[in-house]
PDB file of the backbone (N, CA, C, O) and the ligand in Angstrom, with CONECT records:
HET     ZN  A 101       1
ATOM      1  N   UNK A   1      13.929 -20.871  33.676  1.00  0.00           N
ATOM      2  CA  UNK A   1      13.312 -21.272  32.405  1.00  0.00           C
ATOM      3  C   UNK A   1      12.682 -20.075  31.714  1.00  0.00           C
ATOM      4  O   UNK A   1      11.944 -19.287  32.306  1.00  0.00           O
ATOM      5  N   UNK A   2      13.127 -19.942  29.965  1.00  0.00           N
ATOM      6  CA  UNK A   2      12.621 -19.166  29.783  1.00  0.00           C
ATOM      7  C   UNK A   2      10.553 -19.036  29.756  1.00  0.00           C
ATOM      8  O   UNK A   2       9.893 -20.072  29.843  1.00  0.00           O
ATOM      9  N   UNK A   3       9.984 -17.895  29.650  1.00  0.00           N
ATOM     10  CA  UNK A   3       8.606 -18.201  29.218  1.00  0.00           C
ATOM     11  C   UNK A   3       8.262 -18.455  27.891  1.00  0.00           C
ATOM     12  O   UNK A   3       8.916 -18.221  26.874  1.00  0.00           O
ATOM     13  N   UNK A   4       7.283 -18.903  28.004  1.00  0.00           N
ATOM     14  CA  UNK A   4       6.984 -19.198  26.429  1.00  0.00           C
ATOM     15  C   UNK A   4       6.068 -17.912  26.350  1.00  0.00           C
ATOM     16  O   UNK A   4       5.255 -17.389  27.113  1.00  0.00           O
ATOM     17  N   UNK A   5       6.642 -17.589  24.882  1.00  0.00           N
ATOM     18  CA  UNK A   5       5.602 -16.316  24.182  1.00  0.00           C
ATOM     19  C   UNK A   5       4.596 -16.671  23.032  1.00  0.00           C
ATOM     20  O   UNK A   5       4.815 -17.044  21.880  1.00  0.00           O
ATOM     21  N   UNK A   6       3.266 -16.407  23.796  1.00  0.00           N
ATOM     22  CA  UNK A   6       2.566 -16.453  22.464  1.00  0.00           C
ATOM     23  C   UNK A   6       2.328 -15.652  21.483  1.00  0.00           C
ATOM     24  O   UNK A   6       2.059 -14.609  22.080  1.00  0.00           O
ATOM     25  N   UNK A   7       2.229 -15.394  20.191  1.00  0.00           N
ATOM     26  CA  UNK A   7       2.505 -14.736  19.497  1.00  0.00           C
ATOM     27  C   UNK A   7       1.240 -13.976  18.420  1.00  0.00           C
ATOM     28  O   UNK A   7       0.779 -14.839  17.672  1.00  0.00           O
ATOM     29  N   UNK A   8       0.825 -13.070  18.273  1.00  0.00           N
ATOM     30  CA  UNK A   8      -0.643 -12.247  17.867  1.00  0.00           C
ATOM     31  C   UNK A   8       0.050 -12.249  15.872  1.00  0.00           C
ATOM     32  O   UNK A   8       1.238 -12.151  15.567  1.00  0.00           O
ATOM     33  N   UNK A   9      -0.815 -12.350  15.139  1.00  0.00           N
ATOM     34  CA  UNK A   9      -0.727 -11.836  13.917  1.00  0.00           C
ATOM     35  C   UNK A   9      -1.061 -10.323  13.779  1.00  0.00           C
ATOM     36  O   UNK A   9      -2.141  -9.770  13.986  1.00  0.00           O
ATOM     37  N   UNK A  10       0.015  -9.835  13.416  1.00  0.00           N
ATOM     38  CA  UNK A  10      -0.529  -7.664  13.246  1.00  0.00           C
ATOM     39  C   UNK A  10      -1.707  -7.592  12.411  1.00  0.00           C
ATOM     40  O   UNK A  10      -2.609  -6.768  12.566  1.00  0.00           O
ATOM     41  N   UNK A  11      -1.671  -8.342  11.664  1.00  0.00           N
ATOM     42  CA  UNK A  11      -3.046  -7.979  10.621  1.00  0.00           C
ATOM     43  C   UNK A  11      -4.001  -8.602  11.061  1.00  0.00           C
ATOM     44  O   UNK A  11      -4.939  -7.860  10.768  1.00  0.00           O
ATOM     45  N   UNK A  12      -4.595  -9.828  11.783  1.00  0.00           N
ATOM     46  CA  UNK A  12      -5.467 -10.406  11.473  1.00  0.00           C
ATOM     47  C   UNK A  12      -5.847 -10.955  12.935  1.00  0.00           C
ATOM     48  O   UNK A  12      -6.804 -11.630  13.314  1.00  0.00           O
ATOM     49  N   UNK A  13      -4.585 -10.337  13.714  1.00  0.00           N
ATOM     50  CA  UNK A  13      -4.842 -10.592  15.421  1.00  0.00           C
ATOM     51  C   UNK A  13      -5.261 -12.133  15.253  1.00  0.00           C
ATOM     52  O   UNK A  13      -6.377 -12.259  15.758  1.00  0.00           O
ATOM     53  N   UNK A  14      -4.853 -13.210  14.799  1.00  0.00           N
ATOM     54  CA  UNK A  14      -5.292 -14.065  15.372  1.00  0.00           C
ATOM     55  C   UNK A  14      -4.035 -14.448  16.579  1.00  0.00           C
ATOM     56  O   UNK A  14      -2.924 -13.923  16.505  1.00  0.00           O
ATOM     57  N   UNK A  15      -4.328 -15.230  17.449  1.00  0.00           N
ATOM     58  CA  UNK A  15      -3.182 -16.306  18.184  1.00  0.00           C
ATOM     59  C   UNK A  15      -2.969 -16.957  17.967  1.00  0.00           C
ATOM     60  O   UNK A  15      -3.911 -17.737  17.827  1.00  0.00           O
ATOM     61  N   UNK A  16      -1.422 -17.594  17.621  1.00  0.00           N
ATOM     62  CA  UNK A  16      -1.143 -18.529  17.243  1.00  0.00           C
ATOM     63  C   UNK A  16      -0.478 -19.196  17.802  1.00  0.00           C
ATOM     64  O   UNK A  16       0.293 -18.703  18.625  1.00  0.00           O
ATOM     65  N   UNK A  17      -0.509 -20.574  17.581  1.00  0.00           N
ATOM     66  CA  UNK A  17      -0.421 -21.747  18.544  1.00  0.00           C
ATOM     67  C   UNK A  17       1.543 -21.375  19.103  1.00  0.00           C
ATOM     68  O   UNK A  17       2.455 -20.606  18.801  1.00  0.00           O
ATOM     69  N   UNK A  18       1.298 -22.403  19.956  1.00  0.00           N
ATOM     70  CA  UNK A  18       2.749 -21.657  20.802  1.00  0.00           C
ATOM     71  C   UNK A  18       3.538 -22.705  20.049  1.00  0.00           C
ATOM     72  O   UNK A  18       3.331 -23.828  19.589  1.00  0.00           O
ATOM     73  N   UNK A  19       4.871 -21.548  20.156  1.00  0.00           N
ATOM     74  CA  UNK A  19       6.274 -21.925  19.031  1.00  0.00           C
ATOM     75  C   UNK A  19       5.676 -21.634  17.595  1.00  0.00           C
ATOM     76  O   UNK A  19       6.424 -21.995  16.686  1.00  0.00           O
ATOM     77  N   UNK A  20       4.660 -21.143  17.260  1.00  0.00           N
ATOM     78  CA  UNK A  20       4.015 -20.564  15.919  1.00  0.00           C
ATOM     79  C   UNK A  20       4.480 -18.920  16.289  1.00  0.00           C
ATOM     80  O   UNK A  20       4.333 -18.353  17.371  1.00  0.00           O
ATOM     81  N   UNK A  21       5.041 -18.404  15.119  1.00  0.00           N
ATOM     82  CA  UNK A  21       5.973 -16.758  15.004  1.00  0.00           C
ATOM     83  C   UNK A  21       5.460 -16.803  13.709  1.00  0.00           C
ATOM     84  O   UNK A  21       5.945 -15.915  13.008  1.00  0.00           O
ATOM     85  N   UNK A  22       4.644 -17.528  13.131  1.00  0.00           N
ATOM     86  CA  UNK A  22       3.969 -16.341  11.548  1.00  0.00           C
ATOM     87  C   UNK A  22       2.553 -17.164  11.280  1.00  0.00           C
ATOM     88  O   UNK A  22       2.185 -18.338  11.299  1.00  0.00           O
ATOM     89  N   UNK A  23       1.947 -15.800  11.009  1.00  0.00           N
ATOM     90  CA  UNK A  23       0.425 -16.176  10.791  1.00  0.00           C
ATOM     91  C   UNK A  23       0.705 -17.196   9.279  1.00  0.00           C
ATOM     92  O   UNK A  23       1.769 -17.083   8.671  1.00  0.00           O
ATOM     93  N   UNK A  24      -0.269 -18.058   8.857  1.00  0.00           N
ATOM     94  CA  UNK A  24      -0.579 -18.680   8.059  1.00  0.00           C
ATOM     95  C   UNK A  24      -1.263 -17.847   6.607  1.00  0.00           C
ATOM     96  O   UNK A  24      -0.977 -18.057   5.428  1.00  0.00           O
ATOM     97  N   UNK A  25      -1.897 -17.208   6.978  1.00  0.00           N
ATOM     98  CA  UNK A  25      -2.610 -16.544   5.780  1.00  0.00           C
ATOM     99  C   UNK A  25      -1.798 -15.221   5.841  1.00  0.00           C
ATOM    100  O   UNK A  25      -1.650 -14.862   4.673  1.00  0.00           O
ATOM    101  N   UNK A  26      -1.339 -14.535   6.496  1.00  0.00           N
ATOM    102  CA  UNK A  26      -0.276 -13.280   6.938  1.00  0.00           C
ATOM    103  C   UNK A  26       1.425 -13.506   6.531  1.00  0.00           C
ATOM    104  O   UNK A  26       2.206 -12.603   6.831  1.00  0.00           O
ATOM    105  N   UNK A  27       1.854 -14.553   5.950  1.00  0.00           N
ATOM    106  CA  UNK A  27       3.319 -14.209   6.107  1.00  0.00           C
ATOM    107  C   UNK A  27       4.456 -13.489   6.088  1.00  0.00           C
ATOM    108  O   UNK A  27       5.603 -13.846   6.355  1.00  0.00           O
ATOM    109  N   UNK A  28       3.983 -12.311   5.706  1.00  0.00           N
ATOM    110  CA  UNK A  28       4.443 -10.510   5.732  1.00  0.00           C
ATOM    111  C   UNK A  28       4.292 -10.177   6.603  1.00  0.00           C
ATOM    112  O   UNK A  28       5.087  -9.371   7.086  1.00  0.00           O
ATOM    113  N   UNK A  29       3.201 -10.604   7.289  1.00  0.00           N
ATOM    114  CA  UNK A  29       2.699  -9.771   8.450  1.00  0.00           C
ATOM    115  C   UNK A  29       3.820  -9.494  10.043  1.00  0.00           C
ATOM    116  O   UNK A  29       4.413 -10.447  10.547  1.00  0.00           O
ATOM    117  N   UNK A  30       3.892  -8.480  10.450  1.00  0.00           N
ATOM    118  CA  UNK A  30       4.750  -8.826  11.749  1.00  0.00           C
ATOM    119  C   UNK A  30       3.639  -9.625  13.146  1.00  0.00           C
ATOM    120  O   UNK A  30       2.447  -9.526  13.435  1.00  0.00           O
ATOM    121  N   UNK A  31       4.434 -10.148  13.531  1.00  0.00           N
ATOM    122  CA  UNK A  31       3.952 -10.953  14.715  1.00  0.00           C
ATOM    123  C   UNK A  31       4.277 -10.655  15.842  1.00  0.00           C
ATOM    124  O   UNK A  31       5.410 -10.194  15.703  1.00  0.00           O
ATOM    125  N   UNK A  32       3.930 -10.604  17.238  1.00  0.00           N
ATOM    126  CA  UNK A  32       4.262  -9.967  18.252  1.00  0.00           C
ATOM    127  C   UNK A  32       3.647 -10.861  19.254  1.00  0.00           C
ATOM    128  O   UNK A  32       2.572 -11.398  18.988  1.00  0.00           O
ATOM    129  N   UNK A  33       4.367 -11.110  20.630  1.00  0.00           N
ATOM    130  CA  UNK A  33       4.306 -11.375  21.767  1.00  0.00           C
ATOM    131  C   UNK A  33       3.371 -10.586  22.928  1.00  0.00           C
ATOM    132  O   UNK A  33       2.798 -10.938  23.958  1.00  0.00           O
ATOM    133  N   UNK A  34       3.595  -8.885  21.930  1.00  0.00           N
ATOM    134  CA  UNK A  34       3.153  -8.076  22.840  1.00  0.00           C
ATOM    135  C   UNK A  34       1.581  -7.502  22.095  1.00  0.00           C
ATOM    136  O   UNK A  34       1.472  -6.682  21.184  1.00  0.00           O
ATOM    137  N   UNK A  35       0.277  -8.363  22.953  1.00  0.00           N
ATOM    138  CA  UNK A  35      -1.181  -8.638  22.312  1.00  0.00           C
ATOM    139  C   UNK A  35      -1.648  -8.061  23.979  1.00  0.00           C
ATOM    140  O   UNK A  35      -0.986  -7.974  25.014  1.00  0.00           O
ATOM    141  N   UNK A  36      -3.150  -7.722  23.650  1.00  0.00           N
ATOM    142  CA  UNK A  36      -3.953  -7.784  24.646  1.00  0.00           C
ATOM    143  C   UNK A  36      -5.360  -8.206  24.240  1.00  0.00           C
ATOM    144  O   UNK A  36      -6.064  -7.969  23.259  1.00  0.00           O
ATOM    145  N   UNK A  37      -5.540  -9.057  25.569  1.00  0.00           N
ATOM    146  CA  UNK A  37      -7.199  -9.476  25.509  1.00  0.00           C
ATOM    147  C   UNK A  37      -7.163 -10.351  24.580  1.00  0.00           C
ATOM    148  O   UNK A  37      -6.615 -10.147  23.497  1.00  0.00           O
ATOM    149  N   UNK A  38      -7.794 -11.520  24.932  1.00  0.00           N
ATOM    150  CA  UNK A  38      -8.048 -12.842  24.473  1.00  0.00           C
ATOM    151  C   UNK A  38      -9.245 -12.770  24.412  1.00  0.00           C
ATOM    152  O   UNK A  38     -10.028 -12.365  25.271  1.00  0.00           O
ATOM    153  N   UNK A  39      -9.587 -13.447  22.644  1.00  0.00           N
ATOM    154  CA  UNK A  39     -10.934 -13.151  22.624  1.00  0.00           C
ATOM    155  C   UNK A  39     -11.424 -14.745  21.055  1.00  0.00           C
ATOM    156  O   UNK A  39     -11.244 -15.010  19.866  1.00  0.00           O
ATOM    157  N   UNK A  40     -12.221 -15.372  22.575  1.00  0.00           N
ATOM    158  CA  UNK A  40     -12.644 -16.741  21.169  1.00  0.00           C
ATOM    159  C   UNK A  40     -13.774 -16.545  19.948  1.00  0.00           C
ATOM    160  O   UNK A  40     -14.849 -16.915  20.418  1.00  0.00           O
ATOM    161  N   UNK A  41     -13.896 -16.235  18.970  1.00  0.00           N
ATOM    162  CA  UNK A  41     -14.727 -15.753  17.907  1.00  0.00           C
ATOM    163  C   UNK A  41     -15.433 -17.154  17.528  1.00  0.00           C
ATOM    164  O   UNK A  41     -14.879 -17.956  16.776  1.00  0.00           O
ATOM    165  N   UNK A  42     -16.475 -17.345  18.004  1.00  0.00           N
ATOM    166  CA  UNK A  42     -16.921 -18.937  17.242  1.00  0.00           C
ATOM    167  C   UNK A  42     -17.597 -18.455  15.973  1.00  0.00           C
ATOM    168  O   UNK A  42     -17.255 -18.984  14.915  1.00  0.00           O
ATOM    169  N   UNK A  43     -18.520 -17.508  15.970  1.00  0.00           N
ATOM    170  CA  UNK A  43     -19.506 -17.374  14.873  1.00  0.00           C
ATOM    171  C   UNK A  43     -19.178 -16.092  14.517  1.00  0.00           C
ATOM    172  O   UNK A  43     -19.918 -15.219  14.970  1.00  0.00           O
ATOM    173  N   UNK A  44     -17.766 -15.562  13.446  1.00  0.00           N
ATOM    174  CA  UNK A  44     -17.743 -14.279  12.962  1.00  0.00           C
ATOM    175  C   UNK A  44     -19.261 -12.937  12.507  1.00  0.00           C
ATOM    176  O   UNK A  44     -19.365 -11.735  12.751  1.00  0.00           O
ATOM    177  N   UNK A  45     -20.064 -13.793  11.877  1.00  0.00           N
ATOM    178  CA  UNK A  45     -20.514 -13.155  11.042  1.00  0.00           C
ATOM    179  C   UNK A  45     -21.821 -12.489  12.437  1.00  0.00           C
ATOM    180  O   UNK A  45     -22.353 -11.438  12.080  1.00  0.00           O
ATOM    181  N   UNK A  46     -22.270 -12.991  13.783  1.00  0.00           N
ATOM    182  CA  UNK A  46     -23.137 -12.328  14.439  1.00  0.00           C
ATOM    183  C   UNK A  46     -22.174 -11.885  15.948  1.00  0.00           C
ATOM    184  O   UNK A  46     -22.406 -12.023  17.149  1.00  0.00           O
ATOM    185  N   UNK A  47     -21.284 -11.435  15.346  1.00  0.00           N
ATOM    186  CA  UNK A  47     -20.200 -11.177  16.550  1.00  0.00           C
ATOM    187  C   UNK A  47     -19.442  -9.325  16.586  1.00  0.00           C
ATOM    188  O   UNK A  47     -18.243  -9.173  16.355  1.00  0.00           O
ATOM    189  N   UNK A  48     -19.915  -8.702  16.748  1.00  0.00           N
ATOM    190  CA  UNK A  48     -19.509  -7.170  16.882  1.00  0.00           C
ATOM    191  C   UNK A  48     -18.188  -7.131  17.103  1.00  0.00           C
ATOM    192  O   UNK A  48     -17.562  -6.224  16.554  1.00  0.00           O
ATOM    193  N   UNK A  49     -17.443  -8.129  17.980  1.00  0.00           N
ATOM    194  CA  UNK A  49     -15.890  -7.886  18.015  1.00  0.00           C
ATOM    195  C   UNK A  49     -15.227  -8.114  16.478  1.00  0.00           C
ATOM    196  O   UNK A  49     -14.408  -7.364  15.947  1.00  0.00           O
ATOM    197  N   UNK A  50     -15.767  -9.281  15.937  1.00  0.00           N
ATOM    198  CA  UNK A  50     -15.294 -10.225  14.401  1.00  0.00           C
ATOM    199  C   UNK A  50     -15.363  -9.001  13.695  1.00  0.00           C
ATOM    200  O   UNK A  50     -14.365  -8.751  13.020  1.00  0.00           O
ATOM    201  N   UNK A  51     -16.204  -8.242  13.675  1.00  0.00           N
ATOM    202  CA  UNK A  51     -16.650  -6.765  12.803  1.00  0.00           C
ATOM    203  C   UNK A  51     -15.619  -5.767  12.580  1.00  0.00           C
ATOM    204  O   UNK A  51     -15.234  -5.227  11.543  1.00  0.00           O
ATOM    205  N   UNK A  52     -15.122  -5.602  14.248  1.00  0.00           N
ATOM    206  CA  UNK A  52     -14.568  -4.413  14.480  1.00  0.00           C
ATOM    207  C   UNK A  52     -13.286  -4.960  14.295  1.00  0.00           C
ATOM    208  O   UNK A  52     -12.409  -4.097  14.334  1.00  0.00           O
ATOM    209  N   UNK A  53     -12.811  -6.315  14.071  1.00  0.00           N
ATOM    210  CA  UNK A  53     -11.382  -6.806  14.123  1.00  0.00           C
ATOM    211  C   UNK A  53     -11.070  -7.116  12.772  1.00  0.00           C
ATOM    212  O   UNK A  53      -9.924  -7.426  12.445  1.00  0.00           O
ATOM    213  N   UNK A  54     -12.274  -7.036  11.739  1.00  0.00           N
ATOM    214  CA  UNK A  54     -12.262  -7.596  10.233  1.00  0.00           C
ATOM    215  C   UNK A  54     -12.096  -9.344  10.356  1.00  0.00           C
ATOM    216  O   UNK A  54     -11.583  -9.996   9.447  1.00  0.00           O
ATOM    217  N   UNK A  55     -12.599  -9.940  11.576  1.00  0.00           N
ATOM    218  CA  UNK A  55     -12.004 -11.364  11.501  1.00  0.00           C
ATOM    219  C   UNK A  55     -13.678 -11.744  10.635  1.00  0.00           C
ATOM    220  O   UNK A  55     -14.709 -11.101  10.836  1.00  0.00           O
ATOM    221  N   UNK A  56     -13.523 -13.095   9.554  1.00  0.00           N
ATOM    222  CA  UNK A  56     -14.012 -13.613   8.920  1.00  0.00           C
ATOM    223  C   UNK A  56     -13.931 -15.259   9.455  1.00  0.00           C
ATOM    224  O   UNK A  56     -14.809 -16.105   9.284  1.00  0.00           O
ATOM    225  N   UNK A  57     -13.105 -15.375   9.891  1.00  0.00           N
ATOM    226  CA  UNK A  57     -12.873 -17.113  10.347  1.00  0.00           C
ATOM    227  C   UNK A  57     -12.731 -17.108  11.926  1.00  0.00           C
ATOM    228  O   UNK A  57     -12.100 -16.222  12.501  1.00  0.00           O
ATOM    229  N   UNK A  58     -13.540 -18.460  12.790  1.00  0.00           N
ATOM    230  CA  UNK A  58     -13.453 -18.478  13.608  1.00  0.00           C
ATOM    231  C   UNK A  58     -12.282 -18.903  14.421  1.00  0.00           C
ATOM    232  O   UNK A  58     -11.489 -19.577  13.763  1.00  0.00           O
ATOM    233  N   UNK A  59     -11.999 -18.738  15.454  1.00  0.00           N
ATOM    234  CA  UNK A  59     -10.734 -18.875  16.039  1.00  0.00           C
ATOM    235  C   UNK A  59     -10.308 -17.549  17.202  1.00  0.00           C
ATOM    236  O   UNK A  59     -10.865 -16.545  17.645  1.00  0.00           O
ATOM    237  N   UNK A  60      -9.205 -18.126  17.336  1.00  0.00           N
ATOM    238  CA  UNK A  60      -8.600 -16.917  18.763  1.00  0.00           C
ATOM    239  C   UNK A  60      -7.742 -15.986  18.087  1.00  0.00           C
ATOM    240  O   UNK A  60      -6.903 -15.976  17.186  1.00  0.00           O
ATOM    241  N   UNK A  61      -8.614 -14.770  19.353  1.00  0.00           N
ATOM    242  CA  UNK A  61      -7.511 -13.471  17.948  1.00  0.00           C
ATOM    243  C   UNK A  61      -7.623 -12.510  20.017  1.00  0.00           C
ATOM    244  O   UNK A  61      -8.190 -12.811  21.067  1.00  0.00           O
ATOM    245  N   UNK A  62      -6.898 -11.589  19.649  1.00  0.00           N
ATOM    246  CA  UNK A  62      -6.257 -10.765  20.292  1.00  0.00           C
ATOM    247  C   UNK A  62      -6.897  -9.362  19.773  1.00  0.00           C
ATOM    248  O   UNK A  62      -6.708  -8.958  18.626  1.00  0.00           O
ATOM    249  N   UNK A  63      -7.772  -8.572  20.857  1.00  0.00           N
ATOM    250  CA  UNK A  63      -8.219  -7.649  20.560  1.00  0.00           C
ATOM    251  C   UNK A  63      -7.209  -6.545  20.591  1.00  0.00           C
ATOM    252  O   UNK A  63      -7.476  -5.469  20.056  1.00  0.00           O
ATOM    253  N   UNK A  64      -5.798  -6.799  21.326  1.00  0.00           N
ATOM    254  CA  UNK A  64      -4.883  -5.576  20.464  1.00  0.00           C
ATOM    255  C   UNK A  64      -3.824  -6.087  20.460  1.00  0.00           C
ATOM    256  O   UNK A  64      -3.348  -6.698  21.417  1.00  0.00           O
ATOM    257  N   UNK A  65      -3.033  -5.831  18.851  1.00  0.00           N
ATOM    258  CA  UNK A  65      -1.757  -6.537  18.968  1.00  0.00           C
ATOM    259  C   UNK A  65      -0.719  -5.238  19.106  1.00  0.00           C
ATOM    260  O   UNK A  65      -0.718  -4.702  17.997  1.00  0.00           O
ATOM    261  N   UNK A  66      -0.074  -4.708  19.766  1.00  0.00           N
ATOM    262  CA  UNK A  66       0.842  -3.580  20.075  1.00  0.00           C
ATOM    263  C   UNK A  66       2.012  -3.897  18.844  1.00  0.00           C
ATOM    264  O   UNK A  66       2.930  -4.717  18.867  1.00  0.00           O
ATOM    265  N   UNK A  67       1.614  -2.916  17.755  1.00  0.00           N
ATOM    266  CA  UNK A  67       2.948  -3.237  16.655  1.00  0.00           C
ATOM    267  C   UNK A  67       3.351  -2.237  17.040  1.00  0.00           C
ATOM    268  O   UNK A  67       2.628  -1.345  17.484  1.00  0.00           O
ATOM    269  N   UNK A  68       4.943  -2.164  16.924  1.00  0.00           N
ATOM    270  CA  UNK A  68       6.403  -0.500  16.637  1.00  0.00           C
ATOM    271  C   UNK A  68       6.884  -0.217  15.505  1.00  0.00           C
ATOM    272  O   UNK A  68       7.687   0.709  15.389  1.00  0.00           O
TER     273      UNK A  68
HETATM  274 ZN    ZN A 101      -2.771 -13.008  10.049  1.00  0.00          ZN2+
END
């Protein structure tokens, strides 16, 4: 069986739900399988990762998405 890949937004690192291959607010954006570090953002605005990732909305994002 194959695995299932979850898939990172390049711009906006969020994760997106599985069998999801394009960010919602990103649809230009490339998407990738190949992310590291899972990271849940509840409250952007007192969160140093949300800062350093430009995330504004809460949700799951991927502190690195490996684009080529
Ligand atoms: Zn995005």
């Amino acid at each position: 069986m194959a695995k299932k890949v979850i898939f990172a937004c390049g711009e906006c690192h969020r994760i997106l739900e599985e069998g999801i291959d394009e960010c919602n607010a990103h649809p230009d954006a490339h998407c990738t399988g190949d992310w590291q570090g899972y990271v849940v953002i509840l409250n952007p605005s007192r969160s140093e990762i949300a800062k350093k990732l430009n995330v504004e909305t809460p949700g799951n994002y991927a502190l690195k998405v490996n684009i080529r």
